[in-house]
Biotite code that builds the C-alpha atoms (Angstrom):
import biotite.structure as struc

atoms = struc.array([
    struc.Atom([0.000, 0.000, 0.000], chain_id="A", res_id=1, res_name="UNK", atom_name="CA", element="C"),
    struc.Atom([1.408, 3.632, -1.109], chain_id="A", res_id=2, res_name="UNK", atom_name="CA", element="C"),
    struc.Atom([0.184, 5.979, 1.349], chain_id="A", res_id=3, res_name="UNK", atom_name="CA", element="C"),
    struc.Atom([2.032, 8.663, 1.029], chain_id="A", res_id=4, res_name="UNK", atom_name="CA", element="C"),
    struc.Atom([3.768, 10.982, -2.313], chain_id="A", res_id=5, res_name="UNK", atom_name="CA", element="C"),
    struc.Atom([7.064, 13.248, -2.767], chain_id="A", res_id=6, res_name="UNK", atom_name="CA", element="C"),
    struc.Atom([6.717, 16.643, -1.601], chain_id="A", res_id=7, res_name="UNK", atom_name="CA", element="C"),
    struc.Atom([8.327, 19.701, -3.828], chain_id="A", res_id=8, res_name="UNK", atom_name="CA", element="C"),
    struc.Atom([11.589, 19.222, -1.494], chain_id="A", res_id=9, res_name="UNK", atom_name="CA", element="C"),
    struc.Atom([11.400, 15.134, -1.872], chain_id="A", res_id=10, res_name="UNK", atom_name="CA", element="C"),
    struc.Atom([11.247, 16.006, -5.752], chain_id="A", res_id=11, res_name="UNK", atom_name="CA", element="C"),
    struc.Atom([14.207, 18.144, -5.377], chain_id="A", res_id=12, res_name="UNK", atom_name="CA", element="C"),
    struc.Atom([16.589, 15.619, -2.974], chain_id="A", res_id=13, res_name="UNK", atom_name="CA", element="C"),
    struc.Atom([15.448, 13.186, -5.823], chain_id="A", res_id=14, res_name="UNK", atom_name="CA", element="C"),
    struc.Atom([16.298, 15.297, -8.723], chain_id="A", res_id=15, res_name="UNK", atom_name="CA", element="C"),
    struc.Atom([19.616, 15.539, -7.152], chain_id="A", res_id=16, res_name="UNK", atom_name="CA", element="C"),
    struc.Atom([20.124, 12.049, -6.382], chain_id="A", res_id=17, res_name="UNK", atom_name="CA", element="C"),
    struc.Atom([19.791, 11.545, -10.376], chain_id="A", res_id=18, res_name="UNK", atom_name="CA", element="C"),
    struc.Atom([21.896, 13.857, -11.621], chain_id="A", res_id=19, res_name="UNK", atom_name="CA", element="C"),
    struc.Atom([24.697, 13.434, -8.920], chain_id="A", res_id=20, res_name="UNK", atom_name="CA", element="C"),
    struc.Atom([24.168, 9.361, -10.399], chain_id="A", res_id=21, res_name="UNK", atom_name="CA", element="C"),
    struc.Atom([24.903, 10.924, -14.116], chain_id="A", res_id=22, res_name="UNK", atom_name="CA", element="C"),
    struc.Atom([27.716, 12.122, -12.689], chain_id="A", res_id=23, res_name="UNK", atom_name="CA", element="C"),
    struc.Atom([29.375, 9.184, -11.770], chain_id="A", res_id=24, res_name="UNK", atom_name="CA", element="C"),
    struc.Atom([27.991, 8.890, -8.024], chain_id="A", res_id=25, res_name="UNK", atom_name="CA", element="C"),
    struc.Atom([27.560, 5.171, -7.023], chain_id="A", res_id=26, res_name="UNK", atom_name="CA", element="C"),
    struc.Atom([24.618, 6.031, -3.767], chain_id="A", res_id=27, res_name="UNK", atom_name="CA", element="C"),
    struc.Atom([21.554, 3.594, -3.010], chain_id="A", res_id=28, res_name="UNK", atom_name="CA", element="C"),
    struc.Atom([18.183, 4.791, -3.185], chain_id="A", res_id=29, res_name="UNK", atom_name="CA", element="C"),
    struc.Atom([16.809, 7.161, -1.237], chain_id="A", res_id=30, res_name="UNK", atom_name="CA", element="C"),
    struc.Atom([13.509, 5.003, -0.749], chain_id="A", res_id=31, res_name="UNK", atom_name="CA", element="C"),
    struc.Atom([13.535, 6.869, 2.819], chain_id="A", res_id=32, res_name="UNK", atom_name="CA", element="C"),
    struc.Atom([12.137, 9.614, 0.881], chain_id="A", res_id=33, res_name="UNK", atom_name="CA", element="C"),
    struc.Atom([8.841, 8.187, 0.454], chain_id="A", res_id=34, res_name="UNK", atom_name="CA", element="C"),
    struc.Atom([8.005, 7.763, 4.309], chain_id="A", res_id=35, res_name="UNK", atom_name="CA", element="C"),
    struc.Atom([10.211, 10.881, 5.815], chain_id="A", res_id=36, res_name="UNK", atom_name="CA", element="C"),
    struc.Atom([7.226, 13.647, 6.420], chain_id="A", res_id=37, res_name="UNK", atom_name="CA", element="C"),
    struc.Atom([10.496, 16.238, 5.449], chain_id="A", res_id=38, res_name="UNK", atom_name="CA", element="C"),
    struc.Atom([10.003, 15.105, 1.954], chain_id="A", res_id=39, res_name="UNK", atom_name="CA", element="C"),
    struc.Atom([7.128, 13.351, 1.459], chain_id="A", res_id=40, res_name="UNK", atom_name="CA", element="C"),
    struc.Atom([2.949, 14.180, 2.038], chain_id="A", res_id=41, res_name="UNK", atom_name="CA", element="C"),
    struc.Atom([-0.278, 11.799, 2.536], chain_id="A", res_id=42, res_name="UNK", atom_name="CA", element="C"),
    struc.Atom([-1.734, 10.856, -0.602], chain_id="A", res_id=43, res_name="UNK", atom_name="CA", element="C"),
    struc.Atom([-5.817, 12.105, -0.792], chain_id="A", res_id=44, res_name="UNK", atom_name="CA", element="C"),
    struc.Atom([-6.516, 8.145, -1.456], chain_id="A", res_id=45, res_name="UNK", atom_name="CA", element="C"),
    struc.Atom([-4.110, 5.614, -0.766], chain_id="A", res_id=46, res_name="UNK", atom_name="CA", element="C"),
    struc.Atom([-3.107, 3.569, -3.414], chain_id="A", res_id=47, res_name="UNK", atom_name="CA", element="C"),
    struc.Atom([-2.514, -0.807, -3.462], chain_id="A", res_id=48, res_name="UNK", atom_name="CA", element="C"),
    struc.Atom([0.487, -1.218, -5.411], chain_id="A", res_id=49, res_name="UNK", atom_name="CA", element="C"),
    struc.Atom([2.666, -3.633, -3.765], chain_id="A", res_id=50, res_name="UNK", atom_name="CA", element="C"),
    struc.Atom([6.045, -3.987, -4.854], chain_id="A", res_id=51, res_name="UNK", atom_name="CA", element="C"),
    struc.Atom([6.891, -6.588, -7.390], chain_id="A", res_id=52, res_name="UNK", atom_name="CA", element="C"),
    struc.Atom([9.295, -7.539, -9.842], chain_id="A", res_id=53, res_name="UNK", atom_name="CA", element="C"),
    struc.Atom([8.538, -6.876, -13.536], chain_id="A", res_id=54, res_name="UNK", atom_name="CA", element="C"),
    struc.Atom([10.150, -8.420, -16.603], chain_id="A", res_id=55, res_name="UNK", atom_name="CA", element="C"),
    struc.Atom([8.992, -5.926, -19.103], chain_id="A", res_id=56, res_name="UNK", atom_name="CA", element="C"),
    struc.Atom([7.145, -1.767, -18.975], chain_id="A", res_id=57, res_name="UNK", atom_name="CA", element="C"),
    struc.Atom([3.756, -3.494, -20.264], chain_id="A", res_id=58, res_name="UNK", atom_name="CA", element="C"),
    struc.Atom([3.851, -5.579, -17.193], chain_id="A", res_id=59, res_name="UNK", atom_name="CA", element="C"),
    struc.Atom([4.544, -2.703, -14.859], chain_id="A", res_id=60, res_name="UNK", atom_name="CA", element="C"),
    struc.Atom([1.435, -1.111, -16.943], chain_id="A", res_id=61, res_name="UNK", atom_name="CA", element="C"),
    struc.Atom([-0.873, -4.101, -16.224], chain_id="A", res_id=62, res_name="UNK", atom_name="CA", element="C"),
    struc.Atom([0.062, -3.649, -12.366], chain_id="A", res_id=63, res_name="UNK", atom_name="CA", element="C"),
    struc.Atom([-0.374, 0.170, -12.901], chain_id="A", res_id=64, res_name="UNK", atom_name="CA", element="C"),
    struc.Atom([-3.730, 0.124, -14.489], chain_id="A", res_id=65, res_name="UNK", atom_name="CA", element="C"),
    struc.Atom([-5.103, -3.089, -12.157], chain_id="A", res_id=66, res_name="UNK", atom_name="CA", element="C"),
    struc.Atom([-3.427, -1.339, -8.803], chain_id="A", res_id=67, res_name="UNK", atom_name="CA", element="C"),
    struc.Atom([-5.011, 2.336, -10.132], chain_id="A", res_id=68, res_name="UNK", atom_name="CA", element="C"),
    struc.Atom([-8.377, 0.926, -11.076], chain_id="A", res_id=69, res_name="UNK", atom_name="CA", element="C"),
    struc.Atom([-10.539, 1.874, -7.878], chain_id="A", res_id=70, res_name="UNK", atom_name="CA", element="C"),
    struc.Atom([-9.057, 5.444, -7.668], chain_id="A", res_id=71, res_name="UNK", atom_name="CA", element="C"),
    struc.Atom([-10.022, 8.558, -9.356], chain_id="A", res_id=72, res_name="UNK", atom_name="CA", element="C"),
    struc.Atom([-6.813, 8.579, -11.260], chain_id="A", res_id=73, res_name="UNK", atom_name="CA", element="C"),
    struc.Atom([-8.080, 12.459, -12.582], chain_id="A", res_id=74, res_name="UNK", atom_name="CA", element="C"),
    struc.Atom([-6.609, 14.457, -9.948], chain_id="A", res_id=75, res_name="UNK", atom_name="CA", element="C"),
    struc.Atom([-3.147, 12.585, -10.543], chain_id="A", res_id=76, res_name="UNK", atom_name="CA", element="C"),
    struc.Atom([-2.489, 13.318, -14.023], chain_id="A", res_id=77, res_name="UNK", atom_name="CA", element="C"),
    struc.Atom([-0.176, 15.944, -13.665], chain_id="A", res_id=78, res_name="UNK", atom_name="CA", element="C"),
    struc.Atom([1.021, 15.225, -10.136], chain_id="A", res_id=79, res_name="UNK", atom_name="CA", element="C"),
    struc.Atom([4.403, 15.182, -10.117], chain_id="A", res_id=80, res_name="UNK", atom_name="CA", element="C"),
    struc.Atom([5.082, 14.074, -6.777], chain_id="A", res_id=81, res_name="UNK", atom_name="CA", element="C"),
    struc.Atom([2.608, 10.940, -6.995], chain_id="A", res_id=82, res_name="UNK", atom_name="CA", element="C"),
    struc.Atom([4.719, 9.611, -10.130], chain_id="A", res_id=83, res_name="UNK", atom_name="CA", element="C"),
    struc.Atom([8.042, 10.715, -9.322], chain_id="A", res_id=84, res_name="UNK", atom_name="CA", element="C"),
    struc.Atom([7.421, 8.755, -5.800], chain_id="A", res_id=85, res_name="UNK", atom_name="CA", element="C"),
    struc.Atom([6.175, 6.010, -8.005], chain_id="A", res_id=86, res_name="UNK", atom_name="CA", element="C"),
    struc.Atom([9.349, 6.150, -10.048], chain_id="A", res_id=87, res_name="UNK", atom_name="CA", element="C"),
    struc.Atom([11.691, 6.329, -6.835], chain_id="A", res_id=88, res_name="UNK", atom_name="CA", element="C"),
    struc.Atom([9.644, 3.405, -5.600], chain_id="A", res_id=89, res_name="UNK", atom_name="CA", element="C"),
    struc.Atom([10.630, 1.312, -8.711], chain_id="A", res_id=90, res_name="UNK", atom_name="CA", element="C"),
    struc.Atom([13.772, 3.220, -9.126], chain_id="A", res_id=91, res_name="UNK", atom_name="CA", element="C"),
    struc.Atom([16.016, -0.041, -8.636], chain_id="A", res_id=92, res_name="UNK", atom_name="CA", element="C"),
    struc.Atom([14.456, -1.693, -11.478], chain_id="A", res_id=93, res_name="UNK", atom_name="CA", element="C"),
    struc.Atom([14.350, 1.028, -13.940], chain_id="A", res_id=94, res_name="UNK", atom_name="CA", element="C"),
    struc.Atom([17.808, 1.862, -12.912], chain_id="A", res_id=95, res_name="UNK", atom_name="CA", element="C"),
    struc.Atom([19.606, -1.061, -11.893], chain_id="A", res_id=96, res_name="UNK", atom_name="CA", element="C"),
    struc.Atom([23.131, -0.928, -10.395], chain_id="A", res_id=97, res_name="UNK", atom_name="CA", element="C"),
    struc.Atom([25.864, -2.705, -12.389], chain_id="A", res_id=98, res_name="UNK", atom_name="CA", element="C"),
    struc.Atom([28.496, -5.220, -11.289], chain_id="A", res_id=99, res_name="UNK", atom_name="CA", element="C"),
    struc.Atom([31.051, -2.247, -9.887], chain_id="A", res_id=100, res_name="UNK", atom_name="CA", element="C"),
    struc.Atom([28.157, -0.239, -8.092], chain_id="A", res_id=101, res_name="UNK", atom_name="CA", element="C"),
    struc.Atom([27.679, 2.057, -10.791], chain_id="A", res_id=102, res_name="UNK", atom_name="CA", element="C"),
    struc.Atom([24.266, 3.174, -12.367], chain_id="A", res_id=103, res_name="UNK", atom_name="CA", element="C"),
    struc.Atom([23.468, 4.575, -16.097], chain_id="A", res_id=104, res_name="UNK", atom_name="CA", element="C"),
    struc.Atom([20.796, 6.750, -15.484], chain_id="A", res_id=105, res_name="UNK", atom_name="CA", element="C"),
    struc.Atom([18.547, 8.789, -17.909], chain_id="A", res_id=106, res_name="UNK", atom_name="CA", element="C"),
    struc.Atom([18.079, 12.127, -17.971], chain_id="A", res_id=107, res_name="UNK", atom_name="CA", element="C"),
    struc.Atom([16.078, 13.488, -14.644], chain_id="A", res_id=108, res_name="UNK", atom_name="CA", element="C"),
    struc.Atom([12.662, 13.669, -16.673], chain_id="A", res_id=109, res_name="UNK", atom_name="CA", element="C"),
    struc.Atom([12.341, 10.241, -17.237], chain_id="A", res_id=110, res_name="UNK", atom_name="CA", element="C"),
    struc.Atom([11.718, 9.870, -13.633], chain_id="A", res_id=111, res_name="UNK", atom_name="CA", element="C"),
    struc.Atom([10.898, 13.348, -12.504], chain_id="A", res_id=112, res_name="UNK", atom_name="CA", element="C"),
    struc.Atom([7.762, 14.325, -14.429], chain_id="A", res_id=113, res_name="UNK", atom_name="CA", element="C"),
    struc.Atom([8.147, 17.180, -16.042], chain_id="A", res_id=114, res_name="UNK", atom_name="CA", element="C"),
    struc.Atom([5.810, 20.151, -16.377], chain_id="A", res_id=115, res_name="UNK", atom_name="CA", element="C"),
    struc.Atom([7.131, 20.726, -19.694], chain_id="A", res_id=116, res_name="UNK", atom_name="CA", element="C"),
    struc.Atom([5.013, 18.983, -22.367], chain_id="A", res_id=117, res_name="UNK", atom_name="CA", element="C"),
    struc.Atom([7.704, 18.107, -24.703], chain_id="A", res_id=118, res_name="UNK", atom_name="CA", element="C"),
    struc.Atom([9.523, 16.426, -21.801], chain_id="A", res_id=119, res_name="UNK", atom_name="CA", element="C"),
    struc.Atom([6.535, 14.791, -19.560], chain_id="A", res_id=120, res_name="UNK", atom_name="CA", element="C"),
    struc.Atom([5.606, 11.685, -22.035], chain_id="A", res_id=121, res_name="UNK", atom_name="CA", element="C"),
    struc.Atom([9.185, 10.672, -21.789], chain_id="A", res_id=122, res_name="UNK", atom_name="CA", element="C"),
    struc.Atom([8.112, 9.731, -18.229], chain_id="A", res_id=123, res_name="UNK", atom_name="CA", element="C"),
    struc.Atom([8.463, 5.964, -17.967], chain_id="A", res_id=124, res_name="UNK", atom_name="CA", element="C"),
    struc.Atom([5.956, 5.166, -15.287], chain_id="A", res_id=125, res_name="UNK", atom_name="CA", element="C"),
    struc.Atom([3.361, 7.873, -15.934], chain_id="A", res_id=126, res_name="UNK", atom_name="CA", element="C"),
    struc.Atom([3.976, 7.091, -19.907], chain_id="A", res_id=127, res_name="UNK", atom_name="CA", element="C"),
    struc.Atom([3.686, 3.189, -19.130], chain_id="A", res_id=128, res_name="UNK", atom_name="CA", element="C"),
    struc.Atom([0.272, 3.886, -17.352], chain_id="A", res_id=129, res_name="UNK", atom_name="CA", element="C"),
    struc.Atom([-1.066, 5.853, -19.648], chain_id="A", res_id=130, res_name="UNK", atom_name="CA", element="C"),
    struc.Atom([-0.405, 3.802, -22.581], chain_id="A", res_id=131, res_name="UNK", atom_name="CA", element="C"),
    struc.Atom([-2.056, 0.431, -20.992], chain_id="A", res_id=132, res_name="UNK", atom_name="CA", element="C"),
    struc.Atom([-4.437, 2.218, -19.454], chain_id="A", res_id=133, res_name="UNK", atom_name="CA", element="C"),
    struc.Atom([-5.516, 3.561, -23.358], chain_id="A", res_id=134, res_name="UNK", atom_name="CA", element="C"),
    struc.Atom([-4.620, 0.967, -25.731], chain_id="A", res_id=135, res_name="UNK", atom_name="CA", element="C"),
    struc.Atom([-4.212, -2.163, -23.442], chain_id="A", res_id=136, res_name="UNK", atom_name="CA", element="C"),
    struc.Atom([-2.290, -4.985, -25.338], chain_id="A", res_id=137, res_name="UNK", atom_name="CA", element="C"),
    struc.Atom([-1.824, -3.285, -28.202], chain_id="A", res_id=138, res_name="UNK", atom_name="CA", element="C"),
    struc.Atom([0.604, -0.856, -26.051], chain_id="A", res_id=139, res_name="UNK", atom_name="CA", element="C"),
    struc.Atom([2.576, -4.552, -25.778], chain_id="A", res_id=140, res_name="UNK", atom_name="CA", element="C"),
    struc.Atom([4.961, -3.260, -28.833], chain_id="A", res_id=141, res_name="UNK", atom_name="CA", element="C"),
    struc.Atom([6.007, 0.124, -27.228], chain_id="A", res_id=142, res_name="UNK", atom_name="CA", element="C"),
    struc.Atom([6.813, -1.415, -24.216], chain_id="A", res_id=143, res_name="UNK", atom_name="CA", element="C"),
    struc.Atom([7.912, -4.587, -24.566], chain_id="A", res_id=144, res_name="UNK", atom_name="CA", element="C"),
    struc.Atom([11.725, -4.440, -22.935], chain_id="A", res_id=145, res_name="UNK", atom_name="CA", element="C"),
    struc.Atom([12.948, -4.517, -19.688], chain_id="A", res_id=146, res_name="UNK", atom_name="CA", element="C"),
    struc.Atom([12.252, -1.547, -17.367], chain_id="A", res_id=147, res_name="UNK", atom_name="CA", element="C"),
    struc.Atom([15.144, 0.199, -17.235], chain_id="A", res_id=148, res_name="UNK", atom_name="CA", element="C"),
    struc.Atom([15.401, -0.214, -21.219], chain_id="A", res_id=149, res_name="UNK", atom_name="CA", element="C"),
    struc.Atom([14.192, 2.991, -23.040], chain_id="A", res_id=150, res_name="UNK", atom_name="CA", element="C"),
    struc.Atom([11.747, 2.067, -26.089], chain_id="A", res_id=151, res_name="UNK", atom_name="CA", element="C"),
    struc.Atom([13.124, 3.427, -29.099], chain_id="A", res_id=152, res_name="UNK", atom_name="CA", element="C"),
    struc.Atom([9.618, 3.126, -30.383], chain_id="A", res_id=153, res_name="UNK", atom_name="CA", element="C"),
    struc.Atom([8.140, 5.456, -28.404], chain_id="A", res_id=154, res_name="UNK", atom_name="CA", element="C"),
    struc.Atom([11.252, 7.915, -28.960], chain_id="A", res_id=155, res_name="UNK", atom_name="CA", element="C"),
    struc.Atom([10.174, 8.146, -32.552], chain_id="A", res_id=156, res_name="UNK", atom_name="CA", element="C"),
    struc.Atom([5.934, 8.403, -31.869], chain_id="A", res_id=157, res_name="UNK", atom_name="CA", element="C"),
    struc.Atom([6.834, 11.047, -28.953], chain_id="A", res_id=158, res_name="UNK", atom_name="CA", element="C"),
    struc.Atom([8.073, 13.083, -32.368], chain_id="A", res_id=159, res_name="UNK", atom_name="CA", element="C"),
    struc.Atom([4.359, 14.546, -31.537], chain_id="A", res_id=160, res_name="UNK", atom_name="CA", element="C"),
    struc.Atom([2.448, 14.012, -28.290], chain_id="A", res_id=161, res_name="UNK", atom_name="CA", element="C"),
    struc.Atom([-0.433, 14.284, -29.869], chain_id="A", res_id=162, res_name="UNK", atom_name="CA", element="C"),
    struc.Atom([-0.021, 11.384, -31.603], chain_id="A", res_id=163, res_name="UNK", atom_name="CA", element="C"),
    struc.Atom([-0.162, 8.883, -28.337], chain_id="A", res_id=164, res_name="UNK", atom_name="CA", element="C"),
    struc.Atom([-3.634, 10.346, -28.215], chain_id="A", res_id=165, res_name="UNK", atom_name="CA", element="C"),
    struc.Atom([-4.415, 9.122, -31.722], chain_id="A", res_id=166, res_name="UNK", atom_name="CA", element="C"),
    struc.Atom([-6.336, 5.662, -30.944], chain_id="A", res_id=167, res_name="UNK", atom_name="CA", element="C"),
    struc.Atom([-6.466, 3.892, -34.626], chain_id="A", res_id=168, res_name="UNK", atom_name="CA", element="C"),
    struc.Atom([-2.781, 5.845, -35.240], chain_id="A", res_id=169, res_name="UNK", atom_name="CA", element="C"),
    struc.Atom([-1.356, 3.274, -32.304], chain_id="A", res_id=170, res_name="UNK", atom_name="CA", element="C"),
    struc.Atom([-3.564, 0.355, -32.959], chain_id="A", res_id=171, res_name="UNK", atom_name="CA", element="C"),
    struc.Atom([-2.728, 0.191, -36.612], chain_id="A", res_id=172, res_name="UNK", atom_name="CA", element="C"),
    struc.Atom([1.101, 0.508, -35.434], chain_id="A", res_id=173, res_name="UNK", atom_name="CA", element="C"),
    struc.Atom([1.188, -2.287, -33.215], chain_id="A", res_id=174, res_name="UNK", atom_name="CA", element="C"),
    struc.Atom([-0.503, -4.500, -36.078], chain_id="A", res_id=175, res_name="UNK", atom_name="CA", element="C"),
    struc.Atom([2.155, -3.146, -37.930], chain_id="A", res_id=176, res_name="UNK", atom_name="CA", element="C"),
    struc.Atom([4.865, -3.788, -35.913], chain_id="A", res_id=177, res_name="UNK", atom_name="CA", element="C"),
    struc.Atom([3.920, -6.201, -33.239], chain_id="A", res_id=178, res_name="UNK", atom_name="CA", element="C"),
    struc.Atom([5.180, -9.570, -33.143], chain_id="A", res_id=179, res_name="UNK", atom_name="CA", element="C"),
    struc.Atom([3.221, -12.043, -31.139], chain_id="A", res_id=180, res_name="UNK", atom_name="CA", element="C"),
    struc.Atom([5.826, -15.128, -31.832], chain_id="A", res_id=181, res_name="UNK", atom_name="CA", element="C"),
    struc.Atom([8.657, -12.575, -30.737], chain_id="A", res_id=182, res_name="UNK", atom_name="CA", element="C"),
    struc.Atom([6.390, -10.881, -28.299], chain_id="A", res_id=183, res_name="UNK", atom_name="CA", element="C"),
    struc.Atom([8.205, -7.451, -28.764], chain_id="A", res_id=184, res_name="UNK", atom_name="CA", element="C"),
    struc.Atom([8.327, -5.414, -31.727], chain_id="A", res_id=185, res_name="UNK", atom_name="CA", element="C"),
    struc.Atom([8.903, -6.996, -35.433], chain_id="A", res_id=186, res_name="UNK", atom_name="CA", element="C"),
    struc.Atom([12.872, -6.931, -37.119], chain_id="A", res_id=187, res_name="UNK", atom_name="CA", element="C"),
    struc.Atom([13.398, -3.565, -38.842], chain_id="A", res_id=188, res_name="UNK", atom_name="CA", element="C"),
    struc.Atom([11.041, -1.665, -36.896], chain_id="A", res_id=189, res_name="UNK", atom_name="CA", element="C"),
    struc.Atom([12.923, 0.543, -34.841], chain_id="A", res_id=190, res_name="UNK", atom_name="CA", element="C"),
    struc.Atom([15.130, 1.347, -37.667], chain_id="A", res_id=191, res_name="UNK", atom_name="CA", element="C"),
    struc.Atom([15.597, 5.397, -39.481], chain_id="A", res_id=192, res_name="UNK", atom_name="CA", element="C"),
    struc.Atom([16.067, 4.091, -42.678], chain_id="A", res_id=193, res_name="UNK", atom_name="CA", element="C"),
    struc.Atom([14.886, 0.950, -43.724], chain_id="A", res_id=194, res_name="UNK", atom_name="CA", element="C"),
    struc.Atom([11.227, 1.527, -45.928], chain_id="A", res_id=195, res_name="UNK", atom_name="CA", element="C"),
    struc.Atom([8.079, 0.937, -43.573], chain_id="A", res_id=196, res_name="UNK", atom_name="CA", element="C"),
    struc.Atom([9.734, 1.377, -40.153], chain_id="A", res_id=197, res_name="UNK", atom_name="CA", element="C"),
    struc.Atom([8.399, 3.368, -37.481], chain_id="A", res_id=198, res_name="UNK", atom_name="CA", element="C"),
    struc.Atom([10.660, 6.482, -38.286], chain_id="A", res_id=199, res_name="UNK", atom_name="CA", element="C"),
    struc.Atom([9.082, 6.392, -41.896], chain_id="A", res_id=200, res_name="UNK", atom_name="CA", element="C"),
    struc.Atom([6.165, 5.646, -40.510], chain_id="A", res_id=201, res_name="UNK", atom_name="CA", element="C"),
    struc.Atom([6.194, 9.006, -38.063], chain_id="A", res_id=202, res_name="UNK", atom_name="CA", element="C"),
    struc.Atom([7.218, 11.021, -41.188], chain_id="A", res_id=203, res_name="UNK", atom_name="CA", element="C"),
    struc.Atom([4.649, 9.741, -43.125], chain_id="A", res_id=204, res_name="UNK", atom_name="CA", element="C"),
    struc.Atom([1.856, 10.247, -40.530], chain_id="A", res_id=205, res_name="UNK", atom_name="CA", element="C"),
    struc.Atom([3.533, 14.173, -40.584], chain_id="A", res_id=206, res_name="UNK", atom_name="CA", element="C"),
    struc.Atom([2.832, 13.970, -44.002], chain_id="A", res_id=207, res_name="UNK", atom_name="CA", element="C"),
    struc.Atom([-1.155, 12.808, -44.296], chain_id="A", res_id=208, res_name="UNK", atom_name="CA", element="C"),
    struc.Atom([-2.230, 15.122, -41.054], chain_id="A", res_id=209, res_name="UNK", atom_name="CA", element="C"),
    struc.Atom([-1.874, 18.252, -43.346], chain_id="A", res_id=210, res_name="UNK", atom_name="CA", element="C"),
    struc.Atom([-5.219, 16.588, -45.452], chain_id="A", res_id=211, res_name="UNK", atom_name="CA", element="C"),
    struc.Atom([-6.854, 14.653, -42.558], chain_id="A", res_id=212, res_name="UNK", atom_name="CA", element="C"),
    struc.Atom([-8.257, 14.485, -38.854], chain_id="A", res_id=213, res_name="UNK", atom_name="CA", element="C"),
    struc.Atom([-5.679, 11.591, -36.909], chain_id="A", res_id=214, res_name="UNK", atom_name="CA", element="C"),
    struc.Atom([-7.791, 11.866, -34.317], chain_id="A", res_id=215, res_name="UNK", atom_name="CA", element="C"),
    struc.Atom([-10.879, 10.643, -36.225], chain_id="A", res_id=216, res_name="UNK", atom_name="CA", element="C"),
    struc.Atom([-9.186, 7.808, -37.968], chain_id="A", res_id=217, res_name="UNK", atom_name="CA", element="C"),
    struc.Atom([-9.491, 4.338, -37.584], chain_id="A", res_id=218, res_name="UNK", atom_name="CA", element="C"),
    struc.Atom([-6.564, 1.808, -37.670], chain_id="A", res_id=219, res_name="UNK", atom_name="CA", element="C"),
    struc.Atom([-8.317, 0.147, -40.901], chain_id="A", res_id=220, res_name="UNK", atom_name="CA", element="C"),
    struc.Atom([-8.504, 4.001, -42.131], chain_id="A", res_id=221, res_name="UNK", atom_name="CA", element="C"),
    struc.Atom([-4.189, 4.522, -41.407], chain_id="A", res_id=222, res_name="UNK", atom_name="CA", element="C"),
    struc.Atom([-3.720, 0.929, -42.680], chain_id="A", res_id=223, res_name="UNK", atom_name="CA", element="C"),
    struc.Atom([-5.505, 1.889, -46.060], chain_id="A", res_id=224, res_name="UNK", atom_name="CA", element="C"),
    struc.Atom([-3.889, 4.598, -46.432], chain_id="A", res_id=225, res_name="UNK", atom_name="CA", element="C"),
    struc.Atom([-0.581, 3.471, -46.644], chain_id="A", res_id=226, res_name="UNK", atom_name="CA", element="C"),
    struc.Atom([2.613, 3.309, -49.164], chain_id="A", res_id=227, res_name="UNK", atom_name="CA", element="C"),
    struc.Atom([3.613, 0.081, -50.464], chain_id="A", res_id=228, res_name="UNK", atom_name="CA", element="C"),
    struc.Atom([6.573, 0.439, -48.460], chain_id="A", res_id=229, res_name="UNK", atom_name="CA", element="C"),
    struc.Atom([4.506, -0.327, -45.515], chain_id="A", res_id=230, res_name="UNK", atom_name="CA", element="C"),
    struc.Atom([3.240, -3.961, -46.847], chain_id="A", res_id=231, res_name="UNK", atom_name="CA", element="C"),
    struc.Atom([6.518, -5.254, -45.567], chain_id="A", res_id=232, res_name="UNK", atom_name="CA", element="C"),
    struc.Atom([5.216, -5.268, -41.944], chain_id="A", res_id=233, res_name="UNK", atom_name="CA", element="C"),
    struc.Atom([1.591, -5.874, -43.268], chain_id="A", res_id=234, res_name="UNK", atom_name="CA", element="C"),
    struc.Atom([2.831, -9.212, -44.436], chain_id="A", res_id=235, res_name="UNK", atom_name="CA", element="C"),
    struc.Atom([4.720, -10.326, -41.745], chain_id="A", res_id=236, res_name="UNK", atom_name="CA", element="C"),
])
């Protein structure tokens, strides 16, 4: 049970528990954080989370979305001390220290979340959330590595927020690019040059939302619409 959230000051001694990491630091985790009232506050509704270990983001989503599902998760959208906690709570496995004590630690935004919009959906537990919570399995391609394993899928989608909000623009992605034998993404996908990938596929999406409404669009209406170079992944 999470009971309680980071405080502006808890955000800060975070923030700088990050960056002095990037620096070449080799500290544990300040999970103390969570529970000291210095830097931490009750949360309105407490939240049953657990712990847990999780092989892949999707199945930190799953526990997201099935731990989240009895609490007005409105009021938390942009609360940046309820998912940076969250973040410092799973910091170990999104993080994890290597053999000489060392860490390799992203930039402070993907744990921090950021009140800059270009920067927040980089977040990778709000981010994970949000994505099951929306699109459910067919979120399974953008997060299918190991937590502390940034998807270089949703790099190249986050080229626009607004298209994580696009519901057929995802689901005709991941039947694209999903692939259920492999249970990640397909071969070539992640690639910037190779025809039909998910850069081209970004560009192309850049292209077509001059003429037409993303938002509106179903995945049969994106998968119509394609290039032949596309038919690669269609086929697969």
């Amino acid at each position: 049970m999470i009971e309680r959230k980071l405080n502006d000051y808890g955000v800060l001694k975070f923030e700088r528990f990050i960056e002095d990491l990037r620096a070449g630091a080799k500290q544990n985790t300040p999970h103390f954080l969570l529970t000291d009232h210095g830097t931490s506050e009750p949360l309105e509704e407490p939240v049953d989370l657990g712990s847990g270990e999780f092989e892949t983001r999707y199945d930190l989503g799953v526990h997201l979305v099935k731990g989240l599902s009895s609490v007005d998760t409105q009021p938390l959208i942009g609360d940046v001390g309820f998912w940076s906690g969250l973040a410092l709570y799973w910091f170990d496995q999104l993080c994890p220290v290597k053999a000489d004590g060392s860490r390799n630690p992203s930039k402070s935004y993907n744990y921090i979340l950021s009140q800059d919009y270009k920067h927040r959906p980089r977040h990778s537990v709000f981010t994970t959330w949000q994505l099951v919570e929306k699109y459910d399995r067919d979120s399974w391609f953008l997060l299918s590595k190991g937590l502390h394993v940034r998807g270089e899928l949703i790099e190249q989608l986050m080229a626009r927020q607004y298209f994580l909000s696009c519901d057929g623009l995802i689901r005709a992605a991941s039947q694209l690019y999903f692939d259920s034998d492999r249970k990640t993404f397909k071969r070539g996908a992640s690639g910037r040059t190779s025809p039909g990938c998910v850069y081209r596929y970004v560009n192309w999406l850049k292209q077509i939302e001059i003429n037409y409404d993303l938002f509106s669009m179903s995945a049969d209406d994106f998968l119509s619409l394609m290039p032949a170079e596309f038919d690669r992944f269609k086929e697969v």
